[in-house]
GUKOL-368959 format. One record per residue (C-alpha): residue number from 0; x, y, z; residue in one letter. Coordinates in steps of 0.2 Angstrom, whole numbers. Example, Ala and Ser with C-alpha at 12.3 -4.5 7.8 and 13.67 -1.06 7.14 Angstrom:
r k=0&u=62&v=-22&w=39&r=A $
r k=1&u=68&v=-5&w=36&r=S $
This chain:
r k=0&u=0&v=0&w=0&r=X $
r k=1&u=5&v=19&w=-2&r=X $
r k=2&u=7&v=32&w=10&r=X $
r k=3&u=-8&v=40&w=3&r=X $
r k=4&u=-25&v=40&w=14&r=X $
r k=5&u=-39&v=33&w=6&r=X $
r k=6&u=-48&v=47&w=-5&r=X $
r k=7&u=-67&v=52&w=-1&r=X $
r k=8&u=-78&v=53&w=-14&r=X $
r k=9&u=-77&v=74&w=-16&r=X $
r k=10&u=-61&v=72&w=-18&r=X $
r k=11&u=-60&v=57&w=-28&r=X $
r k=12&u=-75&v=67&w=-39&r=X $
r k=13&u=-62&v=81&w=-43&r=X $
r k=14&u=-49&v=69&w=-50&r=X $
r k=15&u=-63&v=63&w=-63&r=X $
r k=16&u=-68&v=80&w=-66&r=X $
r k=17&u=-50&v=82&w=-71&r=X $
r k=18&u=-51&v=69&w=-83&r=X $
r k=19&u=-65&v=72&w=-90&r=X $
r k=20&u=-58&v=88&w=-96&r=X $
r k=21&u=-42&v=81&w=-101&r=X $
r k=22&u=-50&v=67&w=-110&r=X $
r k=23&u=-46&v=71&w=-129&r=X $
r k=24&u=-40&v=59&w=-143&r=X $
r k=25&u=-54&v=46&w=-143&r=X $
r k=26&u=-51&v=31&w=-132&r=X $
r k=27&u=-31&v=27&w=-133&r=X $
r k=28&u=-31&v=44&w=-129&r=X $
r k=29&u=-44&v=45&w=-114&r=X $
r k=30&u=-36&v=27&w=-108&r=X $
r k=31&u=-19&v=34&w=-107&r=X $
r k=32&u=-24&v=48&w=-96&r=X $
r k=33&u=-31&v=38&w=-84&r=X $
r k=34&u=-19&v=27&w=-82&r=X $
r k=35&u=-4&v=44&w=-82&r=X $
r k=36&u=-19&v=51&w=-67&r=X $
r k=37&u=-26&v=36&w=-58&r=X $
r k=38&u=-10&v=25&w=-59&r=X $
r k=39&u=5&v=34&w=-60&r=X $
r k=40&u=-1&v=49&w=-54&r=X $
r k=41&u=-15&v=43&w=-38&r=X $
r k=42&u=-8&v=25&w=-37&r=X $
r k=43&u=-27&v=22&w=-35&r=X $
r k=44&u=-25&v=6&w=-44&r=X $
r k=45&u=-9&v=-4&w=-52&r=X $
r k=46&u=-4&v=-8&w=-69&r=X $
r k=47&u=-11&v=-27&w=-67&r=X $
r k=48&u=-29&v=-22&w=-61&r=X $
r k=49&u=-28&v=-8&w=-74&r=X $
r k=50&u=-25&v=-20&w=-89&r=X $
r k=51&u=-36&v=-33&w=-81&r=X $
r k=52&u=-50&v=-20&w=-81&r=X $
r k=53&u=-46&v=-13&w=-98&r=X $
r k=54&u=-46&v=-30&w=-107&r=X $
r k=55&u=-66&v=-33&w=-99&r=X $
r k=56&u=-70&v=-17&w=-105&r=X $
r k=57&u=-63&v=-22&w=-122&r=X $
r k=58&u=-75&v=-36&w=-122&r=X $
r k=59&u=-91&v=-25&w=-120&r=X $
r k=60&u=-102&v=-16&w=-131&r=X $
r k=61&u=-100&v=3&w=-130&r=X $
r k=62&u=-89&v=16&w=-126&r=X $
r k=63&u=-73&v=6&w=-119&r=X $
r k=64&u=-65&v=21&w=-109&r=X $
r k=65&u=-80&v=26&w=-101&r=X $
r k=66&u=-82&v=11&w=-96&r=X $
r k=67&u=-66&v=8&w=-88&r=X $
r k=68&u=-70&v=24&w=-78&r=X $
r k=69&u=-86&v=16&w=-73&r=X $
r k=70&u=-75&v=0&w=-66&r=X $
r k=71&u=-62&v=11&w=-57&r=X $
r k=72&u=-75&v=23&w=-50&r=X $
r k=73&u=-86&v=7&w=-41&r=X $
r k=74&u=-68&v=-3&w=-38&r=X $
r k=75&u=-66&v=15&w=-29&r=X $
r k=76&u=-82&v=20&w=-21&r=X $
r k=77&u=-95&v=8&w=-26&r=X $
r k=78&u=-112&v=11&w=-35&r=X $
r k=79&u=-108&v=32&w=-29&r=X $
r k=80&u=-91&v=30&w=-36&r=X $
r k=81&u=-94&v=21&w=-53&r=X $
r k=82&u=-109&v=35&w=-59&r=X $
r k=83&u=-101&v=50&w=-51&r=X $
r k=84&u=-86&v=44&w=-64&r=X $
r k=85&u=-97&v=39&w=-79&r=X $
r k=86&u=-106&v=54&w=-80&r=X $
r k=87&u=-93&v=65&w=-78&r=X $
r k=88&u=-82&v=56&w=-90&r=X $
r k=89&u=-97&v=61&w=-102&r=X $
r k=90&u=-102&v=77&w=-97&r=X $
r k=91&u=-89&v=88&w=-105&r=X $
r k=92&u=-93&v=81&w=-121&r=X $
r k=93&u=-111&v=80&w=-122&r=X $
r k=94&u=-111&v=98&w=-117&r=X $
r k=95&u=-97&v=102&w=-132&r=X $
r k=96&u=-106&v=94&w=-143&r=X $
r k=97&u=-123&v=101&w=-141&r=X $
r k=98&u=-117&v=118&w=-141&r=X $
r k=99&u=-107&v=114&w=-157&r=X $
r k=100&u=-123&v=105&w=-163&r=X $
r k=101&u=-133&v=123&w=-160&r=X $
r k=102&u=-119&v=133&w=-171&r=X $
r k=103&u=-119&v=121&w=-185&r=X $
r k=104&u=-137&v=119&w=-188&r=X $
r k=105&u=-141&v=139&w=-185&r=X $
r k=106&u=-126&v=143&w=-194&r=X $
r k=107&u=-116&v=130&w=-203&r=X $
r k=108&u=-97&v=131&w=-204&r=X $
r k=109&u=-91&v=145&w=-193&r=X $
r k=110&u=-74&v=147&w=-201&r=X $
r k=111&u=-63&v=148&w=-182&r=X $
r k=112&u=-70&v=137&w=-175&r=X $
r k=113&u=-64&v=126&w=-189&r=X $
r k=114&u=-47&v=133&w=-187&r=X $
r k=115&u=-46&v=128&w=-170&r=X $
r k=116&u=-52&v=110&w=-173&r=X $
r k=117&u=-38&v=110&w=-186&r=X $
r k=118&u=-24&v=112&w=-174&r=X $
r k=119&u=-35&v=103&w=-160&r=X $
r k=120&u=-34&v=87&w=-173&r=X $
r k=121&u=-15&v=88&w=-172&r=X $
r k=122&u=-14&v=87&w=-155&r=X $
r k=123&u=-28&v=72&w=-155&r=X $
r k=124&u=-15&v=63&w=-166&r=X $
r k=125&u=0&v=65&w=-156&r=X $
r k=126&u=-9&v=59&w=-139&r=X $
r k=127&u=-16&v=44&w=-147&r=X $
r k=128&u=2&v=38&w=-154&r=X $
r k=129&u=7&v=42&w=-136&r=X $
r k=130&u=-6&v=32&w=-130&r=X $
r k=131&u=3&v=19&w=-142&r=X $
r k=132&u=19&v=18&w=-133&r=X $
r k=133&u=10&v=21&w=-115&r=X $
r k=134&u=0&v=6&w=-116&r=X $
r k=135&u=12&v=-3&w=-124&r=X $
r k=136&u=27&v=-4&w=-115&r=X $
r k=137&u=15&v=-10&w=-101&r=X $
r k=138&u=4&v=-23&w=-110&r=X $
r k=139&u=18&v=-29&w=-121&r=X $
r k=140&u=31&v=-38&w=-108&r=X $
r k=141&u=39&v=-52&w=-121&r=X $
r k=142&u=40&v=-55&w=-139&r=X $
r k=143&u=24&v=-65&w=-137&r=X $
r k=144&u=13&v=-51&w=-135&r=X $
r k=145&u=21&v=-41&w=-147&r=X $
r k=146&u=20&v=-52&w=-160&r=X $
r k=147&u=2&v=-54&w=-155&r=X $
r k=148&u=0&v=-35&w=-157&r=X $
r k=149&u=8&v=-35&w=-174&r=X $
r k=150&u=-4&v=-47&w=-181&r=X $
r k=151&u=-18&v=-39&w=-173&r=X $
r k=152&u=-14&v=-23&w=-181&r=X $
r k=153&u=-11&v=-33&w=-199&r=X $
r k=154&u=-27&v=-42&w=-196&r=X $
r k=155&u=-38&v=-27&w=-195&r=X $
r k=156&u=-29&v=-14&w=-206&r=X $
r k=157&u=-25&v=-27&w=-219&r=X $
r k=158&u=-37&v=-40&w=-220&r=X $
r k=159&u=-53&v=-32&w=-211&r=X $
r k=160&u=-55&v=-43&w=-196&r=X $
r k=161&u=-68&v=-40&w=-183&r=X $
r k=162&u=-63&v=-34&w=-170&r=X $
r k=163&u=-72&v=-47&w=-159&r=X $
r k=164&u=-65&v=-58&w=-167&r=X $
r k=165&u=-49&v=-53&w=-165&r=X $
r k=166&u=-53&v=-50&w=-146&r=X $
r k=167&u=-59&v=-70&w=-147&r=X $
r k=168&u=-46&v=-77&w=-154&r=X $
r k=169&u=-32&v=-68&w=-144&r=X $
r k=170&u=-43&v=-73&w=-129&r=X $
r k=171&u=-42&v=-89&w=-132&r=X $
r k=172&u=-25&v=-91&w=-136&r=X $
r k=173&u=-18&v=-82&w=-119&r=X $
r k=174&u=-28&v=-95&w=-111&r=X $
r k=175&u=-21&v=-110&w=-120&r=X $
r k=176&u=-4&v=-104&w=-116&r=X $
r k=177&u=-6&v=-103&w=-98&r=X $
r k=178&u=-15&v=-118&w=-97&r=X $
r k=179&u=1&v=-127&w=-106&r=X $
r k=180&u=13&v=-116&w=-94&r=X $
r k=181&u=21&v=-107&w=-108&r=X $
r k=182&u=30&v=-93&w=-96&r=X $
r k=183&u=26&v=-80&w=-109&r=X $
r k=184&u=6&v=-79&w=-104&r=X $
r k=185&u=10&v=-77&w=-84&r=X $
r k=186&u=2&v=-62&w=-78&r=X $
r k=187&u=10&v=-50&w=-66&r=X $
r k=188&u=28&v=-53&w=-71&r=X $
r k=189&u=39&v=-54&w=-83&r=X $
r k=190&u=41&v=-34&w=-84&r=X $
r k=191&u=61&v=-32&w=-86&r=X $
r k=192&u=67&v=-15&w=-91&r=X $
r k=193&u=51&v=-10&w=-86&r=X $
r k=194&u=52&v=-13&w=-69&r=X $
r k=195&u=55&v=4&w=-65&r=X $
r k=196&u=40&v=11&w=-72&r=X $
r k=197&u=27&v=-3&w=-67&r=X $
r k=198&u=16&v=2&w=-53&r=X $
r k=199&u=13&v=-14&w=-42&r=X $
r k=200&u=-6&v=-18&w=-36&r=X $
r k=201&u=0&v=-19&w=-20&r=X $
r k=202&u=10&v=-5&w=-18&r=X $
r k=203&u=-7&v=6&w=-22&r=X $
r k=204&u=-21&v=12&w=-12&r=X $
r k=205&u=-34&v=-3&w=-17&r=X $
r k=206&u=-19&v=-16&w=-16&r=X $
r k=207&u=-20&v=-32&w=-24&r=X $
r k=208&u=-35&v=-40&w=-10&r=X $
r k=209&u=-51&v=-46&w=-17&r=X $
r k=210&u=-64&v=-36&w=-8&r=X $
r k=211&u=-72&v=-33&w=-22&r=X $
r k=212&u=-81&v=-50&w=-20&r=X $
r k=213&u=-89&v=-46&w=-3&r=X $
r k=214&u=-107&v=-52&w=-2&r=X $
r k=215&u=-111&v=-34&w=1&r=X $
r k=216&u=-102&v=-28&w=-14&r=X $
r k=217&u=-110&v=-42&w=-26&r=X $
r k=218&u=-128&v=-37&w=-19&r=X $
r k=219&u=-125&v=-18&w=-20&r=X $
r k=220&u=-117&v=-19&w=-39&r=X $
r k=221&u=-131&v=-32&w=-43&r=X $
r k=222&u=-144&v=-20&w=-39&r=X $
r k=223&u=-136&v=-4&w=-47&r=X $
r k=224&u=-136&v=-15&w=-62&r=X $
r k=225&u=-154&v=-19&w=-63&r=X $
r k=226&u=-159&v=-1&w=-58&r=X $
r k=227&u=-147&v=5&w=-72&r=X $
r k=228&u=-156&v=-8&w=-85&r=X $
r k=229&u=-173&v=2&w=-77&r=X $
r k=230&u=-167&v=18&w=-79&r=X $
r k=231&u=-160&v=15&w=-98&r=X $
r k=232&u=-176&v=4&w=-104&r=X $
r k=233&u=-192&v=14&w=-96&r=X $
r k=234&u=-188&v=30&w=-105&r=X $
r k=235&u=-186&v=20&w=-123&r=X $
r k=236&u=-204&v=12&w=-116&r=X $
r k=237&u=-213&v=26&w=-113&r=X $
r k=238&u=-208&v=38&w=-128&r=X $
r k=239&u=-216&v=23&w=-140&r=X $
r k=240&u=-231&v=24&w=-130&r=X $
r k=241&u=-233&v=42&w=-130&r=X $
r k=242&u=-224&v=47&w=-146&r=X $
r k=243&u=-229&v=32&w=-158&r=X $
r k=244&u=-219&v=20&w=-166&r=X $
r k=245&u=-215&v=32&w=-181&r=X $
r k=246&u=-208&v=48&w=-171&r=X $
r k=247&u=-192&v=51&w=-175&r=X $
r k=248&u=-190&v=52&w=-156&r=X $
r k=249&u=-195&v=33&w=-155&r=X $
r k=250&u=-183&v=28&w=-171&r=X $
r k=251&u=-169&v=36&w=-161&r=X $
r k=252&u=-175&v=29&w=-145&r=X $
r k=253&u=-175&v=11&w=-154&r=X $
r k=254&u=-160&v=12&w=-166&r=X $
r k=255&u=-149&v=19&w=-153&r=X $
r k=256&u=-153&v=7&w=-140&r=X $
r k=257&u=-149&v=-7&w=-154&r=X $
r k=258&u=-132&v=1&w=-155&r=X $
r k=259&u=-126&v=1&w=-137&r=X $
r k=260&u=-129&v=-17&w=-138&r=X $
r k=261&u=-121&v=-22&w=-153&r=X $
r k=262&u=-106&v=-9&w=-154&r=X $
r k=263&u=-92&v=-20&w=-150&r=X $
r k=264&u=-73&v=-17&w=-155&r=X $
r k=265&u=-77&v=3&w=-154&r=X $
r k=266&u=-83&v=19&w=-161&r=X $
r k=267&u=-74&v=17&w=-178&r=X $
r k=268&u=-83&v=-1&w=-180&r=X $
r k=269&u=-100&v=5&w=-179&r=X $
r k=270&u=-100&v=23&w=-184&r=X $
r k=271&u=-100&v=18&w=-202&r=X $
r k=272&u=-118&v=7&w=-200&r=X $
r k=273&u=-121&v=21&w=-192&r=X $
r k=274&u=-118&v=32&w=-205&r=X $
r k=275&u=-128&v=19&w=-218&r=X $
r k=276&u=-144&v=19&w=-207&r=X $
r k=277&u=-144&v=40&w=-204&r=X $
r k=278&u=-140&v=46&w=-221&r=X $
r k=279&u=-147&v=31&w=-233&r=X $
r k=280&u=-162&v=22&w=-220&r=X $
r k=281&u=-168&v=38&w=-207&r=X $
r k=282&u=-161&v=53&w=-219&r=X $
r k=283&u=-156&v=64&w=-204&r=X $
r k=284&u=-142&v=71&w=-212&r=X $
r k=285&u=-130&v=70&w=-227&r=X $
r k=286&u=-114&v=61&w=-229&r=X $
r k=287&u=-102&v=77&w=-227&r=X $
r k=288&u=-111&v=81&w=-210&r=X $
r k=289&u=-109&v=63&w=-203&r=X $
r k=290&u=-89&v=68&w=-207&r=X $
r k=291&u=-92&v=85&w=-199&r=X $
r k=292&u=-100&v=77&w=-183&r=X $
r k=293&u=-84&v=63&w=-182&r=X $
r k=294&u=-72&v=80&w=-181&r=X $
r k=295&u=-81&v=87&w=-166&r=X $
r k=296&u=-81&v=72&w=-158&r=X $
r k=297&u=-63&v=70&w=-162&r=X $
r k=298&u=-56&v=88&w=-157&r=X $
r k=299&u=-68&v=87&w=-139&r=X $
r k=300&u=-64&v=77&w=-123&r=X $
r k=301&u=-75&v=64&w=-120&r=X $
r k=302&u=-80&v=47&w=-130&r=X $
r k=303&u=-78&v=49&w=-148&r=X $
r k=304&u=-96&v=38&w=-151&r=X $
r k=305&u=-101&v=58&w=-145&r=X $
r k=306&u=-105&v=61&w=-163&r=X $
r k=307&u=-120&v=50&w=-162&r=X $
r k=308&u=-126&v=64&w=-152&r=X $
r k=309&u=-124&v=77&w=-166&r=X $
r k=310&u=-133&v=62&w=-178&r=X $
r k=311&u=-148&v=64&w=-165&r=X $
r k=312&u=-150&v=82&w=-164&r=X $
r k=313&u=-149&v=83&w=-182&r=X $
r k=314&u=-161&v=69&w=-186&r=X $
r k=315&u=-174&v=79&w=-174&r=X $
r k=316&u=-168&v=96&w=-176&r=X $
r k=317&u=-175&v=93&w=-196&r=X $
r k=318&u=-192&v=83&w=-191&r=X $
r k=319&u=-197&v=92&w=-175&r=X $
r k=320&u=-214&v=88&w=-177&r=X $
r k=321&u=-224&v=100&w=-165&r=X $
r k=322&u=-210&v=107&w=-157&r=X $
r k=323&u=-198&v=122&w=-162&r=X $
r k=324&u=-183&v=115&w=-174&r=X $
r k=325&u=-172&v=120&w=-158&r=X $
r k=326&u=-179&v=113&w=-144&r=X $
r k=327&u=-181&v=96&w=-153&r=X $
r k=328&u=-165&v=97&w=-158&r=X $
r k=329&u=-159&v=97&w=-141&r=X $
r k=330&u=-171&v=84&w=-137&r=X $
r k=331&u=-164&v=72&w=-149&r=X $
r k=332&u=-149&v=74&w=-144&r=X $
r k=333&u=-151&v=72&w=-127&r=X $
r k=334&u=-161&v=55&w=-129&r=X $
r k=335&u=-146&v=48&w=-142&r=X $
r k=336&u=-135&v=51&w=-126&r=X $
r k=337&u=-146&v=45&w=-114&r=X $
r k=338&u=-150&v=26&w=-124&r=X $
r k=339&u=-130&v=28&w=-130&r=X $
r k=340&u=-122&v=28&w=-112&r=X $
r k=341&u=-135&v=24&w=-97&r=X $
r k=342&u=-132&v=5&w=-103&r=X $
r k=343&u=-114&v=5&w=-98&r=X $
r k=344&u=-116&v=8&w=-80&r=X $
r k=345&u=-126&v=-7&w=-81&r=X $
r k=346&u=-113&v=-18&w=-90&r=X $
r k=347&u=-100&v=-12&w=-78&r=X $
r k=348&u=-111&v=-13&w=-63&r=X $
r k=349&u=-117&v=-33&w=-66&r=X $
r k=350&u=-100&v=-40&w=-74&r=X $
r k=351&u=-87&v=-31&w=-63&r=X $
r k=352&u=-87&v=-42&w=-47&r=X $
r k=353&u=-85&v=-58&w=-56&r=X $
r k=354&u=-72&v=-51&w=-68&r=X $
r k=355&u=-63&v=-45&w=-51&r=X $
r k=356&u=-64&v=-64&w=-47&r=X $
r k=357&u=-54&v=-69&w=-61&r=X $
r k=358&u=-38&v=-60&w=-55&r=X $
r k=359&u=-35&v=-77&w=-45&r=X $
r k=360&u=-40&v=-87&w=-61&r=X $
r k=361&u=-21&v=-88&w=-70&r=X $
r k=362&u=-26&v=-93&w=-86&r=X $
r k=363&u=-42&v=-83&w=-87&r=X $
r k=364&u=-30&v=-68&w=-82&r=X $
r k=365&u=-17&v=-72&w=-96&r=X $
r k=366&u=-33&v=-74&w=-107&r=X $
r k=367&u=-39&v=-54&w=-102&r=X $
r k=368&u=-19&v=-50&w=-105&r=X $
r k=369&u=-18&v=-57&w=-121&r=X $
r k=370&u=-32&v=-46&w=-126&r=X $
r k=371&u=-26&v=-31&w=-121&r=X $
r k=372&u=-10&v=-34&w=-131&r=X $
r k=373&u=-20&v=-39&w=-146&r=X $
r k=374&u=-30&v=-21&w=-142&r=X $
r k=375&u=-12&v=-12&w=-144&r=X $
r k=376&u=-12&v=-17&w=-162&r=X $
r k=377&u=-30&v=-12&w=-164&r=X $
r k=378&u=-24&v=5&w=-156&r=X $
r k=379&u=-12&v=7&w=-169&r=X $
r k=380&u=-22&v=2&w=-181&r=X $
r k=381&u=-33&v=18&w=-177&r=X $
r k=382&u=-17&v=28&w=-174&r=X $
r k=383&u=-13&v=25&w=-193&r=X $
r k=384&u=-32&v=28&w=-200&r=X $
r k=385&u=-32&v=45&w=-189&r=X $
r k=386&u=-15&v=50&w=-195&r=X $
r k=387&u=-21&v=45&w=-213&r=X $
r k=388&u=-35&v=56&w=-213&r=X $
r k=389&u=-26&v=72&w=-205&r=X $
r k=390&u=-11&v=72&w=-216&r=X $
r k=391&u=-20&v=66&w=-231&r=X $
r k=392&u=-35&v=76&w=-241&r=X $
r k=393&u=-37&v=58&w=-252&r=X $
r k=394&u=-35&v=41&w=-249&r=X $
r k=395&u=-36&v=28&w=-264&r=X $
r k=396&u=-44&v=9&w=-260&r=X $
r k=397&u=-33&v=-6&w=-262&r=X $
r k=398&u=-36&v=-22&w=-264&r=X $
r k=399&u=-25&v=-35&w=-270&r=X $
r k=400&u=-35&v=-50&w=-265&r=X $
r k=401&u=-39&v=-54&w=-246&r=X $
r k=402&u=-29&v=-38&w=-241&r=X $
r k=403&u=-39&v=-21&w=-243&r=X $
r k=404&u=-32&v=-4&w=-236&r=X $
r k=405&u=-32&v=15&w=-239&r=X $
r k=406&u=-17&v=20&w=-249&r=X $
r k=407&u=-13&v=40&w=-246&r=X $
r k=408&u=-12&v=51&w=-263&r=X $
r k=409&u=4&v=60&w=-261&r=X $
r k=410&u=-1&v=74&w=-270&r=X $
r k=411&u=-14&v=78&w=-257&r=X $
r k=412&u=-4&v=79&w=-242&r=X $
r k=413&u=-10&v=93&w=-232&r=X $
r k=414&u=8&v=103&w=-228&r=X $
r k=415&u=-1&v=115&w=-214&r=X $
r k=416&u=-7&v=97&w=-205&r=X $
r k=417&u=9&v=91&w=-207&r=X $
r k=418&u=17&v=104&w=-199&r=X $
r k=419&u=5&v=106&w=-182&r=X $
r k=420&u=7&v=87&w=-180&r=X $
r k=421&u=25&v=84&w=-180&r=X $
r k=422&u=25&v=101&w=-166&r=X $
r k=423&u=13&v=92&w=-158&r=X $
r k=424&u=22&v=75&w=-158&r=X $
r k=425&u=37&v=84&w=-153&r=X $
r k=426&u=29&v=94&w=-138&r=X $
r k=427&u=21&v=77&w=-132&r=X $
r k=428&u=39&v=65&w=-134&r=X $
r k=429&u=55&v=77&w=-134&r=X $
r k=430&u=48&v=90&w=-122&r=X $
r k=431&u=37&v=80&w=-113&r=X $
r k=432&u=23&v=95&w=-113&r=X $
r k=433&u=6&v=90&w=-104&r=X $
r k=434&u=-10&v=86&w=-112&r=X $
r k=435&u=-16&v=101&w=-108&r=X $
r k=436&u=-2&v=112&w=-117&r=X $
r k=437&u=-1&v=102&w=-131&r=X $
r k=438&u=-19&v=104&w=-135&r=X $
r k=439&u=-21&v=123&w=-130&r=X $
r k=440&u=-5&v=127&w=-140&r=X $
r k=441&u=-12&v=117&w=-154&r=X $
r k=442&u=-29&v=126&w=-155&r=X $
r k=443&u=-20&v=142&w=-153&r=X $
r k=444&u=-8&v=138&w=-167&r=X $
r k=445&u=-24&v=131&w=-179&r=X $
r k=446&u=-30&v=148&w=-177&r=X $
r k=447&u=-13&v=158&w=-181&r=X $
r k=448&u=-13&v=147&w=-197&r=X $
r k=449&u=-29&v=153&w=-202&r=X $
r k=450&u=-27&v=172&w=-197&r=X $
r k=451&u=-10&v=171&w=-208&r=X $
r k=452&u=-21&v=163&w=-224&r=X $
r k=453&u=-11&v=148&w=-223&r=X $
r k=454&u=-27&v=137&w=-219&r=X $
């Protein structure tokens, strides 16, 4: 254990406030803050019940990071602990995005605030490849994990694999290798050179017990769960009653729902059914706006499955029935949020104390540890795509049998982007600037490009 005294709940709730604001660069970005905060920083947790935590998260539908915030905040505090960190995880978003919601559809583009997402998306891009390098020198401990991060990363960017599927079958090897007592798949050792900067369970303030599994805590995240199912499910019951089954309100009600249940493997897996269904089925909004909606998400803290909020108030905003075009707007919005995240807190609430239980299962451990070094490849596999579309204005499909990428059109290369993100990259690695800095000097440097016509 550490020094540090067990924080209360206010104080604990002004850590995740912190993060919240700090939570820019989609979920390798949002992950690797908390772990800089609640690991390196706090020593709340270590970097074993981290992963073990990450690598469940992984397995569910939804927003991973939020989710993992969710985990730590009832590992923490309970039922208290695991809302108070879920909804501020998503608070500063949903607040961004609504408000950038209101400007686009009153106004359309407003050309600074377009500058500023263009340095902002700079910044985005160095945090996620830090993210790379933080979670990897942690879930990578031997050539076996990093061989099975390299094929993750070819199998997704190359060959299109399902992420589940990727999660699955790295799942199932991590615990085959344990099982046959291949010293490659222990958990919990095997860190070498990064002995220094591995944070031990039991040197942190929840240590490495199991009292996660105390009849009280089972009953009490039993009932949170159920309440949360209740809370998510009643609303989507009674807007069909009162609004009809062909409301707009009652298709984003229903299609929503469908998504937090079927969104495994991450924003970028869903968002273009998503996409499909809005423009081509529903007709909320046009293909260019769904890209517009994906860079506010991008350039604001919190999850980046965000944008399905601007799909909401858009879809609403341009069928609001009875309602002013504003007020159903922000209506739709809010319901798309609503159905999008309240089902997490029920995910996390029901699964977490068994999952706690399998920290004393070896080979279901080295199972969870394998998928988090398959996620590092899947992480770099979005590090590319991001860093593809900022530098690149066009990207030309290949396909030379099974293998399919995006090939980048030289003579498209965005110069401007090319230069805020290497200042970026080298604020975040050679200077070792904060979140904070990065992104601040980022937006303000987005904005000098544009006041100086370069942009």
């Amino acid at each position: 254990m550490t020094d540090k005294t067990f924080p209360t709940l206010a104080e604990a709730t002004r850590i995740w406030v912190r993060i919240a604001l700090l939570s820019f660069g989609g979920p390798a970005g949002q992950i690797a803050v908390m772990h800089r905060i609640l690991v390196e920083e706090q020593k709340w947790l270590g970097d074993d019940r981290f992963l073990h935590a990450l690598s469940f998260c992984m397995l569910l539908p939804g927003p991973e990071a939020q989710q993992l915030a969710i985990y730590i905040g009832w590992l923490m505090h309970r039922t208290w602990g695991g809302v108070i960190a879920g909804v501020l995880f998503v608070l500063p978003g949903m607040v961004a995005i609504m408000a950038l919601s209101v400007i686009y559809a009153l106004f359309g583009h407003v050309a600074i605030i377009t500058a500023i997402f263009f340095g902002l998306k700079a910044a985005v891009l160095a945090i996620v490849l830090q993210a790379v390098v933080r979670i990897g020198k942690r879930a990578l401990k031997n050539n076996v994990m990093r061989a099975l991060a390299g094929v993750s990363f070819a199998a997704i960017f190359f060959l299109g694999v399902p992420f589940p599927v990727i999660v699955l079958v790295a799942a199932l090897i991590g615990y085959a290798g344990a099982k046959s007592g291949f010293s490659a798949f222990r958990g919990g050792d095997g860190h070498g050179a990064l002995a220094k900067t591995h944070v031990a369970d039991a040197n942190t303030l929840l240590g490495q017990e199991l009292g996660a599994l105390s009849p009280e805590a089972r009953r009490g995240a039993l009932q949170a769960g159920l309440v949360s199912l209740a809370v998510w499910l009643l609303p989507v019951g009674l807007i069909l009653t009162l609004a009809g089954p062909g409301s707009v309100f009652s298709n984003i009600a229903v299609f929503f729902s469908q998504m937090a249940v079927v969104t495994f493997g991450g924003a970028y897996a869903v968002l273009a059914y998503v996409a499909q269904e809005a423009v081509g089925t529903f007709h909320w909004l046009k293909p260019g706006e769904m890209l517009d909606g994906l860079g506010m998400a991008e350039t604001t803290p919190g999850p980046l499955i965000m944008v399905l909020q601007f799909v909401g108030f858009l879809g609403a905003f341009r069928d609001p029935g009875a309602m002013s075009p504003l007020t159903a707007g922000i209506a739709g919005g809010l319901l798309t949020t609503w159905v999008t995240f309240a089902p997490c807190f029920a995910w996390i609430f029901l699964g977490a104390p068994y999952v706690e239980g399998l920290r004393s299962n070896k080979a279901l451990s080295a199972a969870l540890s394998t998928v988090t070094a398959a996620v590092v490849g899947v992480v770099l596999n979005l590090a590319v795509w991001f860093a593809l579309h900022v530098i690149f204005g066009n990207l030309r499909p290949v396909k030379i049998g099974p293998i399919a990428f995006d090939l980048p059109l030289w003579h498209s290369i965005n110069l401007p982007a090319v230069t805020l993100s290497a200042l970026a990259l080298m604020a975040a690695f050679r200077f070792k600037a904060g979140m904070a800095a990065v992104l601040t000097g980022a937006a303000a440097a987005g904005l000098l490009f544009y006041l100086a016509g370069l942009i």
